[in-house]
C-alpha positions in Angstrom: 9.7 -1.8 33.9 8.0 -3.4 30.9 9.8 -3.6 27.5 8.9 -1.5 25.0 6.9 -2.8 22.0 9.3 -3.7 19.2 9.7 -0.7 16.4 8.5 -0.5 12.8 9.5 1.1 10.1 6.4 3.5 8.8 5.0 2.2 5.6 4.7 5.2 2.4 1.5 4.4 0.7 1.9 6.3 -2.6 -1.3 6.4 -4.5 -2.2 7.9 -8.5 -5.8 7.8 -9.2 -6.8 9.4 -12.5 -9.6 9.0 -14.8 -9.2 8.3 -19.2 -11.1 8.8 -21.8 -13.1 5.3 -23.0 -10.8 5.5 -26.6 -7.7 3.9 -27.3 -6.2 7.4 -27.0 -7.1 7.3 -23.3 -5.7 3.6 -22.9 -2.5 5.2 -24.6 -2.2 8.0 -22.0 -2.9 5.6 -18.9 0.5 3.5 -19.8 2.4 6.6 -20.6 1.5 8.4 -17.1 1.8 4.9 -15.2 5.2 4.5 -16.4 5.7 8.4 -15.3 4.4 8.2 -12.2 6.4 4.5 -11.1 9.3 6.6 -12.1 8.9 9.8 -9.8 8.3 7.1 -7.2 11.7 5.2 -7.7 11.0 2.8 -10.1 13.0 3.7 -13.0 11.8 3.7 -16.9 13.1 0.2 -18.6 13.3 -1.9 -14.6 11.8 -5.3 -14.9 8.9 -3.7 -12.4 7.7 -0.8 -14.9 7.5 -2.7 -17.8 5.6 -5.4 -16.6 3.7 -2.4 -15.0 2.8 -0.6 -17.9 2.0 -3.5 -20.1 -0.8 -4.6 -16.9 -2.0 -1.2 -17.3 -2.3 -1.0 -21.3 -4.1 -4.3 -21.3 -6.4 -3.2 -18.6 -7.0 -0.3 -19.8 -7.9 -1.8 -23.3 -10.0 -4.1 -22.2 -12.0 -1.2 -20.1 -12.2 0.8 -22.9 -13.3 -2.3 -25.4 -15.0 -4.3 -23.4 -16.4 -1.9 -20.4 -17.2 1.6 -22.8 -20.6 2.9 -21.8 -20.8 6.3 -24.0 -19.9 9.2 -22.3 -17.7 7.5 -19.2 -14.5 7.3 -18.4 -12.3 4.5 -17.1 -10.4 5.0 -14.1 -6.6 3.9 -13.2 -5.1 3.5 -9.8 -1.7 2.7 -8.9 -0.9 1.9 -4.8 2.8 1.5 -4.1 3.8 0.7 -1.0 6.9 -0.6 0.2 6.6 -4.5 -1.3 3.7 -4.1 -3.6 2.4 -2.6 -6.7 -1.2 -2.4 -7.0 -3.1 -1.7 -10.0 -6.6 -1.4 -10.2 -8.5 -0.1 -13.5 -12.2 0.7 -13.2 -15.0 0.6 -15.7 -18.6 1.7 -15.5 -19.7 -1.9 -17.2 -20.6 -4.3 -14.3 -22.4 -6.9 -17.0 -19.5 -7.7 -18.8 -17.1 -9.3 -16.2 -14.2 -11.2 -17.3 -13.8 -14.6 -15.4 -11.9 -15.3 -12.8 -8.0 -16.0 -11.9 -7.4 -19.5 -13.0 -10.0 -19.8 -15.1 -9.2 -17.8 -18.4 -9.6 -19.7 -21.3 -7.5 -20.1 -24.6 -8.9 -18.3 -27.5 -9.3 -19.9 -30.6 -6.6 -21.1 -32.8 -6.7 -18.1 -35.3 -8.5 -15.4 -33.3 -7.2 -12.0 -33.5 -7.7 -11.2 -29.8 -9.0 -13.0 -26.6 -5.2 -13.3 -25.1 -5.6 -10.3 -22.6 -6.1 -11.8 -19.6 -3.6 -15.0 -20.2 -1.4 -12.0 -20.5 -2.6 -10.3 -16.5 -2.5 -14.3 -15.3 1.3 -14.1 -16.4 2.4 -11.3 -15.7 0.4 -10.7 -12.3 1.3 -12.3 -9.1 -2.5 -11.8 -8.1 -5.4 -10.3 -9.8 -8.5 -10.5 -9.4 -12.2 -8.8 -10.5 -14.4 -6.7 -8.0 -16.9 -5.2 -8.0 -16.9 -1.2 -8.0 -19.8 0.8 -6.5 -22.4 2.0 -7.5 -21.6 0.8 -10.9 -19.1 -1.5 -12.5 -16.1 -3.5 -12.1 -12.8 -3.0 -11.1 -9.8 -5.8 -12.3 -6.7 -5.6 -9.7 -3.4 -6.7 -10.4 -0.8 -6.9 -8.4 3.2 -7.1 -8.6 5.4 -8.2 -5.8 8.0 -5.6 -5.3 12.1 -6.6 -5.0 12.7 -6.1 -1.1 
């Protein structure tokens, strides 16, 4: 008789893809139904988790719609839970413009009014990264280990 393989638990994929409108409206909307959806999926308004969730996903989606707008396309958010990770990824249709690299962000200016997004995914973000997205543009991923 040979033993029996050793059993794991199934692993829930939970998965929210919708597309914005390029405006700060749309950015607006996309932390509003993040925070929704993390919610109906057991992580409660006001945890540790969906805050740092939603303020990934409103700088994201800010940076897609300032920095990746091509007129008449949308940006794209999707959330991935599974049981130890939260992944967010927020497409754009603007491959030219790609931000650098984990680890390599640089300080703005003394003085500058903006340039502190991605100091802010580095910190918050236990990975992220930038990939491409086919046909067209980029795609930043960030991703939040989970409390076991």
């Amino acid at each position: 008789m040979t033993p029996s393989p050793a059993r794991q638990a199934p692993v829930t994929v939970r998965v929210f893809v919708q597309r914005f409108s390029a405006t700060p409206r749309g950015a607006r909307l996309a932390r509003h139904l993040a925070a929704h959806r993390l919610d109906a999926w057991g992580i409660p308004y006001d945890s540790d988790a969906s805050d740092t969730a939603a303020l990934l996903v409103a700088e994201l989606a800010a940076n897609a719609v300032t920095h990746g707008r091509v007129p008449g396309r949308d940006f794209e958010v999707r959330l991935s839970l599974d049981a130890y990770v939260l992944r967010i990824d927020v497409s754009d249709p603007r491959g030219e413009r790609r931000p650098v690299g984990p680890g390599t962000v640089p300080s703005p200016p003394a003085g500058a009014d903006g340039g502190r997004g991605l100091l802010l995914v580095e910190a918050l973000a236990d990975r992220w990264a930038v990939l491409d997205r086919l046909p067209v543009g980029k795609t930043v991923r960030a991703e939040l280990d989970l409390p076991r």
